[in-house]
KEKE-3310 file (N, C-alpha, C; in steps of 0.2 Angstrom, whole numbers, plus 5000, padded with zeros to 4 digits):
npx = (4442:4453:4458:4472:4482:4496:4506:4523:4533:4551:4562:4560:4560:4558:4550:4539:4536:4531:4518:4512:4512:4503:4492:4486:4491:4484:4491:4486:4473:4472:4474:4487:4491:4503:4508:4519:4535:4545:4559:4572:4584:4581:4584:4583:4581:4581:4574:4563:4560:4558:4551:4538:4538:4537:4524:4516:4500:4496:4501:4498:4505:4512:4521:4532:4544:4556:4557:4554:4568:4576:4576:4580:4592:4597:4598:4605:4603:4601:4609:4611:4612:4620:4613:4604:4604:4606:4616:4615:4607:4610:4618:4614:4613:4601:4597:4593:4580:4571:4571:4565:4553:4548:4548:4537:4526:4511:4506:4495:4484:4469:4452:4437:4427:4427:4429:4441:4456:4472:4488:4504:4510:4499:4484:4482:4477:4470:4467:4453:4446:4445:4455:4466:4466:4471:4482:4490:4492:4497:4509:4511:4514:4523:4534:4534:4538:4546:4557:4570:4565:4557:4562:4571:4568:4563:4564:4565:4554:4546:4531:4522:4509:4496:4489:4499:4507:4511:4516:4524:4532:4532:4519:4522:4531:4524:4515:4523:4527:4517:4511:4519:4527:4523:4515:4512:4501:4501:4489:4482:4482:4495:4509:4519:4535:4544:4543:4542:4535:4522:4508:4503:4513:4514:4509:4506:4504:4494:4486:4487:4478:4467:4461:4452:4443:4430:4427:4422:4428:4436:4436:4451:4469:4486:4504:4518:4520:4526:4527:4514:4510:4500:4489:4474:4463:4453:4436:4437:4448:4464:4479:4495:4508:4517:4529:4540:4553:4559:4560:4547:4532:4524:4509:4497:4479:4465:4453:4440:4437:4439:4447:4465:4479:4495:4514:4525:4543)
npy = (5872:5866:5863:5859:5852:5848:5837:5838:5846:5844:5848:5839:5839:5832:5822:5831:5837:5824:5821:5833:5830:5819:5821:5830:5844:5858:5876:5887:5886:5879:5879:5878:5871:5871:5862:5865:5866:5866:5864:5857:5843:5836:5834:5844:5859:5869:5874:5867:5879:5891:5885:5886:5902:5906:5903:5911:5920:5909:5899:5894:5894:5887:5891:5880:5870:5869:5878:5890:5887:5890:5902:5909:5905:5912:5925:5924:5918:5904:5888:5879:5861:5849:5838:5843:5849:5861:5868:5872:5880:5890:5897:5905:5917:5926:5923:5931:5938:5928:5923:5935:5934:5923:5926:5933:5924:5916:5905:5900:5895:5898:5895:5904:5901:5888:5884:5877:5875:5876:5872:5868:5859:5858:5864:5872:5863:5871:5882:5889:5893:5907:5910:5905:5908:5923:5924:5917:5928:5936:5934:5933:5946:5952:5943:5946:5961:5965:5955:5950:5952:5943:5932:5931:5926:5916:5900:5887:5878:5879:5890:5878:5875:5888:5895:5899:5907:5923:5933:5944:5939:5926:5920:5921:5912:5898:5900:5897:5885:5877:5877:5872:5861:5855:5836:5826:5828:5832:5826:5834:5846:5852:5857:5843:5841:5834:5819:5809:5798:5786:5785:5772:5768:5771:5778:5785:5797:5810:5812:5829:5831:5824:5833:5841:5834:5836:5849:5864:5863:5871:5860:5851:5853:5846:5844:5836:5826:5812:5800:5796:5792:5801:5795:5800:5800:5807:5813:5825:5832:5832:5821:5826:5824:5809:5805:5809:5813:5803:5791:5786:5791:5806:5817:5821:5832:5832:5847:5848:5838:5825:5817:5807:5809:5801:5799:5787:5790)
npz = (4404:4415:4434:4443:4457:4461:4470:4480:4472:4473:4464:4454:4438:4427:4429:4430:4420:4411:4418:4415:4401:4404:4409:4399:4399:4397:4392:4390:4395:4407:4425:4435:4451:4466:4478:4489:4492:4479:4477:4482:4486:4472:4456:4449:4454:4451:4438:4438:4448:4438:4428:4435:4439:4427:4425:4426:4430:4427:4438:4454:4471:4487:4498:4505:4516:4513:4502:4511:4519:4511:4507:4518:4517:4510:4513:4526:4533:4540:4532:4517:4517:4508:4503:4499:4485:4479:4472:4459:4459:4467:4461:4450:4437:4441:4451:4461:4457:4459:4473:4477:4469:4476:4488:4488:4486:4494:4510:4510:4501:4493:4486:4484:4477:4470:4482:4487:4496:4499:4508:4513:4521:4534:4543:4561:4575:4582:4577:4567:4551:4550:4556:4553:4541:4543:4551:4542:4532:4539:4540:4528:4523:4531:4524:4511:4514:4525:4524:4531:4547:4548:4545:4554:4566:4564:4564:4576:4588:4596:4601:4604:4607:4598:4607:4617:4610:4612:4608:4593:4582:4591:4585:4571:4569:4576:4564:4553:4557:4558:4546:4537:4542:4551:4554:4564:4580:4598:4609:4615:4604:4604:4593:4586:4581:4575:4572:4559:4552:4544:4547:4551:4559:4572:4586:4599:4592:4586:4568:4561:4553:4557:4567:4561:4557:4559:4560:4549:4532:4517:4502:4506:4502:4504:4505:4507:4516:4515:4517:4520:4507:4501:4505:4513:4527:4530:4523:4508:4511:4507:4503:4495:4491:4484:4486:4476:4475:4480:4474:4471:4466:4458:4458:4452:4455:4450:4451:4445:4437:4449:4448:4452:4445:4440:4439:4437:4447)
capx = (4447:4454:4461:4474:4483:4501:4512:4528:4540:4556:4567:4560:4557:4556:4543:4534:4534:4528:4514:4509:4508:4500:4486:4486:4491:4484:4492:4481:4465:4471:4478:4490:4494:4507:4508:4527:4544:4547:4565:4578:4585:4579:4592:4582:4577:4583:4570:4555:4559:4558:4545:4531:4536:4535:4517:4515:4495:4491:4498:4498:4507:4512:4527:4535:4549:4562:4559:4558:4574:4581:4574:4584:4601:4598:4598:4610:4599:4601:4611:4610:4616:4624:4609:4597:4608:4602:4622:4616:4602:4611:4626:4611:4612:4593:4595:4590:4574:4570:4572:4559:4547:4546:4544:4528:4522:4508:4505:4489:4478:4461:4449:4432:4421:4429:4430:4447:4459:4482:4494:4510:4510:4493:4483:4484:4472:4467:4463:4448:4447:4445:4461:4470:4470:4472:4487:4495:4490:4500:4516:4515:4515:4531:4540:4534:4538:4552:4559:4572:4563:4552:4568:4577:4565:4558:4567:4563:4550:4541:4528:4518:4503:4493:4485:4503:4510:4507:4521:4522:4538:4528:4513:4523:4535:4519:4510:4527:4530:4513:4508:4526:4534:4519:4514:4508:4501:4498:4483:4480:4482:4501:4513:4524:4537:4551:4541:4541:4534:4517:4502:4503:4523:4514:4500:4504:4502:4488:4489:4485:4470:4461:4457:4450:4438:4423:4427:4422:4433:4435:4441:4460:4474:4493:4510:4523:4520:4529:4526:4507:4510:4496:4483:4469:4457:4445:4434:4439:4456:4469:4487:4497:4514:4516:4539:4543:4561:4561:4557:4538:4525:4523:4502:4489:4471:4460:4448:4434:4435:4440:4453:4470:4483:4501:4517:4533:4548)
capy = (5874:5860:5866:5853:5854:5845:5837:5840:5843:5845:5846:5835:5843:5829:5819:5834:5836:5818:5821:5836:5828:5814:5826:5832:5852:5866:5881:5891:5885:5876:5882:5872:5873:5867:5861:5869:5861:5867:5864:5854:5834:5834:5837:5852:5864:5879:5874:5869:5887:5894:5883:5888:5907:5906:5900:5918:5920:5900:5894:5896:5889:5892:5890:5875:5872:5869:5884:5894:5887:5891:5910:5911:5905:5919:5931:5923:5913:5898:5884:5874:5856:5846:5835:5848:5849:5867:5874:5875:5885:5896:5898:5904:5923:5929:5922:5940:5941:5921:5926:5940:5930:5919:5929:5935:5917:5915:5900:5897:5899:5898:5898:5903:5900:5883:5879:5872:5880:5872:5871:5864:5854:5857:5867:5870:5860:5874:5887:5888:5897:5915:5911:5903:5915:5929:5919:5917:5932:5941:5932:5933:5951:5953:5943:5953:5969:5965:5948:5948:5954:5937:5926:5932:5923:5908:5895:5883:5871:5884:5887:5873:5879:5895:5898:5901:5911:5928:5939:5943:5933:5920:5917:5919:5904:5896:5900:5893:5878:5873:5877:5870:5858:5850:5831:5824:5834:5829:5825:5842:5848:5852:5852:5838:5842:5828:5812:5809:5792:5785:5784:5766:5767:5778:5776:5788:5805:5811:5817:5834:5833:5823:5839:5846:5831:5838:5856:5866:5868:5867:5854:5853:5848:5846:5841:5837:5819:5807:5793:5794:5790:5803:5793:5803:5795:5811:5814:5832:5830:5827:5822:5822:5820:5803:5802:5807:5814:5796:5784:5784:5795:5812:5815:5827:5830:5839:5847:5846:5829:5822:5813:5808:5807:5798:5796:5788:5796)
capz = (4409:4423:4437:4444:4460:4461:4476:4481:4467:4477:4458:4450:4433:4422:4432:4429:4411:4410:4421:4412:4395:4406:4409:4393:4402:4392:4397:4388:4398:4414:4429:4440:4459:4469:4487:4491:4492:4474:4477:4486:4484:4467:4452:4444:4457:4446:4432:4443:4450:4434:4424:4440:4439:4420:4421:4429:4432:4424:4442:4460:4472:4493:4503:4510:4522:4510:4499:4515:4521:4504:4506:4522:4518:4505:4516:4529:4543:4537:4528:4513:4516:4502:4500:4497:4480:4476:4469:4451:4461:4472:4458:4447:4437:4440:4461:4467:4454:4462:4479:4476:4468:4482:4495:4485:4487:4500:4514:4510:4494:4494:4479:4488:4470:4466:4489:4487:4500:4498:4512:4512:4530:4537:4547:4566:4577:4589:4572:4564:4544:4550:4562:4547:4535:4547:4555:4536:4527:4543:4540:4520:4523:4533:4519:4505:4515:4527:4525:4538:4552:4552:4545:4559:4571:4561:4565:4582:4588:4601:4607:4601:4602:4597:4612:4619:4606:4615:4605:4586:4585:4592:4581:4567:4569:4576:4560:4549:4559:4557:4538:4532:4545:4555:4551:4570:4584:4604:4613:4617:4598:4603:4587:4587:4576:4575:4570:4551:4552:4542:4553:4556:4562:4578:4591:4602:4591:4581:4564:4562:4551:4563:4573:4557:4553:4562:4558:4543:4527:4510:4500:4508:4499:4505:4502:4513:4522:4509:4520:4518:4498:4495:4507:4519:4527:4531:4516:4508:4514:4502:4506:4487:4491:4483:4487:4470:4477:4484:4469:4472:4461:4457:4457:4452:4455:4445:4455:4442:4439:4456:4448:4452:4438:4444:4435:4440:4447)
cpx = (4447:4458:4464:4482:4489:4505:4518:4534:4548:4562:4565:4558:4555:4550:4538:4532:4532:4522:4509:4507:4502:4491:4483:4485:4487:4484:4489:4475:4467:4477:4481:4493:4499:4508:4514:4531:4545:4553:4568:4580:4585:4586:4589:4578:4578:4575:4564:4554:4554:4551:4537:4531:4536:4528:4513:4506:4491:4494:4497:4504:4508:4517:4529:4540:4555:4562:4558:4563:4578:4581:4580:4590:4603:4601:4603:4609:4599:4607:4610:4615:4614:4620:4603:4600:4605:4610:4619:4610:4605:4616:4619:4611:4605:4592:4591:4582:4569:4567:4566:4552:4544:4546:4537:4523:4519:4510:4501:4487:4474:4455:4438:4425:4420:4429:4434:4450:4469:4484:4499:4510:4502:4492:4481:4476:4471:4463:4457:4449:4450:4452:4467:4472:4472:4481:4494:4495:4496:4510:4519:4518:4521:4536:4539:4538:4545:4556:4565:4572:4558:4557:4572:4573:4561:4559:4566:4557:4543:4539:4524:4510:4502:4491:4492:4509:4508:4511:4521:4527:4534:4522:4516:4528:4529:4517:4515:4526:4522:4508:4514:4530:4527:4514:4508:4509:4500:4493:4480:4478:4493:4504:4519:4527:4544:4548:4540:4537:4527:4512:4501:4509:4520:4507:4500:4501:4497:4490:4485:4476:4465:4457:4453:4443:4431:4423:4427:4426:4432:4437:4450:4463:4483:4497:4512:4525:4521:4525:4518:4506:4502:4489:4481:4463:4451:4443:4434:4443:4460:4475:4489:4503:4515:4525:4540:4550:4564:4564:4553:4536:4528:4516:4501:4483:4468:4453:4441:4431:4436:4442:4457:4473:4492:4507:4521:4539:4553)
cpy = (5869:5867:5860:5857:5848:5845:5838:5838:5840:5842:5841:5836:5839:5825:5824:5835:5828:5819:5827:5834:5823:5816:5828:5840:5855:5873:5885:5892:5884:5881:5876:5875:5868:5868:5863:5863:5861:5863:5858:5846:5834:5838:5843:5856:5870:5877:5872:5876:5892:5893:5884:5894:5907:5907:5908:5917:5912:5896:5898:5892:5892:5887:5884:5874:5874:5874:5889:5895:5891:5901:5913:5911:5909:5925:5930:5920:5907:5897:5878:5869:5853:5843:5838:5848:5855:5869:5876:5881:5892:5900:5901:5915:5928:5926:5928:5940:5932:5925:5931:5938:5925:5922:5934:5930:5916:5906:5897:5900:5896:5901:5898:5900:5892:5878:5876:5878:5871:5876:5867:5856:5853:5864:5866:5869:5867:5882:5884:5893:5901:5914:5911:5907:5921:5928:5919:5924:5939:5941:5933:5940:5954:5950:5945:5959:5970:5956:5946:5947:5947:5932:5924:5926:5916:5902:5893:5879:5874:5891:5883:5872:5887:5899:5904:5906:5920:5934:5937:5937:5926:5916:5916:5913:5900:5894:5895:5889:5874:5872:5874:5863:5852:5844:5828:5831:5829:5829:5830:5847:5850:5850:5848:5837:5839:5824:5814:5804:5792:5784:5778:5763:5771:5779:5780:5796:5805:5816:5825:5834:5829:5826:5844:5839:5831:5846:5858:5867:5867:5862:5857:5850:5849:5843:5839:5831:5814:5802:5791:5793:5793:5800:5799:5800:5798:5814:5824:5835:5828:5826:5820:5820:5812:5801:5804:5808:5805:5791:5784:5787:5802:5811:5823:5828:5835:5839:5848:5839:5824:5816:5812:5805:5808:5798:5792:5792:5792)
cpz = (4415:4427:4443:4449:4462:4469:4474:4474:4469:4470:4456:4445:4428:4425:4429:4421:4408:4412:4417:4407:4398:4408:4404:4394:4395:4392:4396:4392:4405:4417:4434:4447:4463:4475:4490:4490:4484:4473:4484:4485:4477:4462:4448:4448:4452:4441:4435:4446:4445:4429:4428:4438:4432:4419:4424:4432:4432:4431:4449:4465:4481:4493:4506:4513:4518:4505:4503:4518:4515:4505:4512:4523:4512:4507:4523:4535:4544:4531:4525:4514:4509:4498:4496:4487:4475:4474:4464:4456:4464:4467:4451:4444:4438:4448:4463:4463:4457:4468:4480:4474:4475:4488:4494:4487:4496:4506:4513:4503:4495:4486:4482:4481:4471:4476:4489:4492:4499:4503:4510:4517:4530:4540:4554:4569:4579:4583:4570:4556:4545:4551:4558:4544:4538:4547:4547:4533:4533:4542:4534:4519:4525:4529:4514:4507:4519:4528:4529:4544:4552:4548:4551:4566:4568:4563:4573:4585:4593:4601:4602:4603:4602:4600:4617:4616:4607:4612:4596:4583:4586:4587:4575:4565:4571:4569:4552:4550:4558:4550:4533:4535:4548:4554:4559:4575:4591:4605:4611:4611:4597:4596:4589:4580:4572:4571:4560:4549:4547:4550:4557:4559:4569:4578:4596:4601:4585:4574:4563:4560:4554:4568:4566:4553:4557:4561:4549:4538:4521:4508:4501:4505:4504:4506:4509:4517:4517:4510:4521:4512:4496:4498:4511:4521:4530:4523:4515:4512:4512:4502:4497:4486:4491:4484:4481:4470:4478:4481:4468:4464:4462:4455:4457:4453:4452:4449:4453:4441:4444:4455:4450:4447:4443:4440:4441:4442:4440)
residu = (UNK:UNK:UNK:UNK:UNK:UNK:UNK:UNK:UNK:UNK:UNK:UNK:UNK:UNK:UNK:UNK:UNK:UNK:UNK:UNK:UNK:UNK:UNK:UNK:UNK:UNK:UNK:UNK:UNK:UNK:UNK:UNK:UNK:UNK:UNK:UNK:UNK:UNK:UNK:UNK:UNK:UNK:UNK:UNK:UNK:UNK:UNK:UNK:UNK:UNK:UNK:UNK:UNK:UNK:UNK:UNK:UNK:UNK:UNK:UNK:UNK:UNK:UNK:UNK:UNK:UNK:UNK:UNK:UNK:UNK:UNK:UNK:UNK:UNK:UNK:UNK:UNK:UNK:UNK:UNK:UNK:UNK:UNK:UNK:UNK:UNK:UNK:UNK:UNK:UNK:UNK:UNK:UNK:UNK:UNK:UNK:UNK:UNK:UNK:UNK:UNK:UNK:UNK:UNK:UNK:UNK:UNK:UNK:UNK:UNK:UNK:UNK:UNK:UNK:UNK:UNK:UNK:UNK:UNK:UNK:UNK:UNK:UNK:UNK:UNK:UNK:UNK:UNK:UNK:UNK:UNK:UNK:UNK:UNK:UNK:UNK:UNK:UNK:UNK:UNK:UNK:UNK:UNK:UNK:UNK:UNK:UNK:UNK:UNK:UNK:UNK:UNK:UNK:UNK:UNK:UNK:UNK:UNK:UNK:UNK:UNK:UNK:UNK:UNK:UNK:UNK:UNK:UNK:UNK:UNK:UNK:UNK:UNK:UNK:UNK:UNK:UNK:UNK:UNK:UNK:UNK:UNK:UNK:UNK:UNK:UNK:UNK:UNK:UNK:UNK:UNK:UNK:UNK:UNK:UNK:UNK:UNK:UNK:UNK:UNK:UNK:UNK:UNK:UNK:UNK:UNK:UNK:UNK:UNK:UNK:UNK:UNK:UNK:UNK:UNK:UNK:UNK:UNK:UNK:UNK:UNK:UNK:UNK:UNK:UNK:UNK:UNK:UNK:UNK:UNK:UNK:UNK:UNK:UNK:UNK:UNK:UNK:UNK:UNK:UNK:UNK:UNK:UNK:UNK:UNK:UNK:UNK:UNK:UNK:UNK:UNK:UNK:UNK:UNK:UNK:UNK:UNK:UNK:UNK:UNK:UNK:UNK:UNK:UNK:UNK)
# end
């Protein structure tokens, strides 16, 4: 049994079925995880949707911006721009049994046997584990249970830190914008949630997981920052979105062999 843990699809379905033989998958045996952004840009969100929830217990996967934006212009909080090229998605007869599945999908997974822990984005300077899983496990809770009532407030850039998040409202946008959206942070740990850049485009802000390179964790993985092609340069730290929406790679690592396997887009 492998257990192999996949950047950001964002529709890209064939890549992926390249990459699986390129592994040589065995769905019988192995398990696959995915760092979020299932869907958006790419020309087969519908079937990325569908070929993740198929894999039913063989994967895992957490939430990313763009399949939580998708969740809310479901619901009426949000809107899908053009680019995102989700119609054949939204125009789709099983949307409401989607939709429901994905709001089952955590923020964070965690395998405590195996010491791997997935996010989409990151996690927030100023947390520590307990804080983390607390912080996520509060929010997944309200989209399983009432998914309006923390749609309705998700969207915005503040408060930008945790310490300042003093309402429930608040931590949970906090807990979003920094498991799904947040790449650099300030000085202070503040998110800074504009900048898209690579690391060496930008001297004055810190990436996030440099507040996480003297703190305890598992081995981290996560998607989300293209323009780091998949690099990290703290050890037990994995960045895997390699651009595959872009042109770039689509990558996986096998967390038994501490491989990476790459295809082309």
């Amino acid at each position: 049994m492998a257990t192999y843990i996949i950047g950001d699809l964002q529709g890209c379905f064939e890549p992926l079925n390249r990459l699986l033989q390129h592994i040589h998958y065995q769905p019988t045996k192995d398990e696959l995880w995915f760092c979020g952004d299932l869907i958006a840009r790419g020309p087969d969100s519908l079937a990325c949707l569908d070929f993740v929830k198929s894999l039913g217990t063989g994967a895992r996967m957490v939430l990313g911006n763009h399949d939580l934006n998708f969740i809310a212009s479901y619901y009426g909080f949000s809107k899908i721009k053009a680019a995102d090229n989700l119609s054949a998605l939204q125009k789709a007869p099983h949307l409401p049994e989607l939709i429901h599945w994905l709001c089952q999908q955590p923020l964070l997974q965690h395998n405590n046997q195996q010491n791997v822990m997935m996010v989409h984005a990151g996690l927030a300077p100023e947390w520590d584990l307990a804080t983390a899983i607390a912080a996520t496990d509060e929010v997944c809770t309200l989209l399983k249970n009432n998914p309006t009532a923390l749609l309705a407030t998700m969207y915005g850039n503040t408060p930008a830190r945790w310490s300042d998040a003093t309402t429930p409202e608040a931590r949970w946008r906090f807990t979003i914008n920094a498991c799904t959206r947040m790449r650099f942070c300030q000085h202070d740990g503040a998110l800074e949630l504009i900048t898209k850049s690579g690391i060496t485009e930008q001297n004055t802000l810190i990436p996030w997981y440099e507040f996480w390179r003297d703190k305890a964790h598992p081995e981290l993985f996560f998607g989300h920052w293209a323009a780091l092609n998949g690099y990290s340069p703290i050890a037990g730290i994995h960045a895997l979105d390699t651009g595959c929406v872009w042109g770039n790679r689509l990558t996986a690592y096998c967390v038994e062999s501490r491989q990476r396997y790459s295809v082309n887009a």
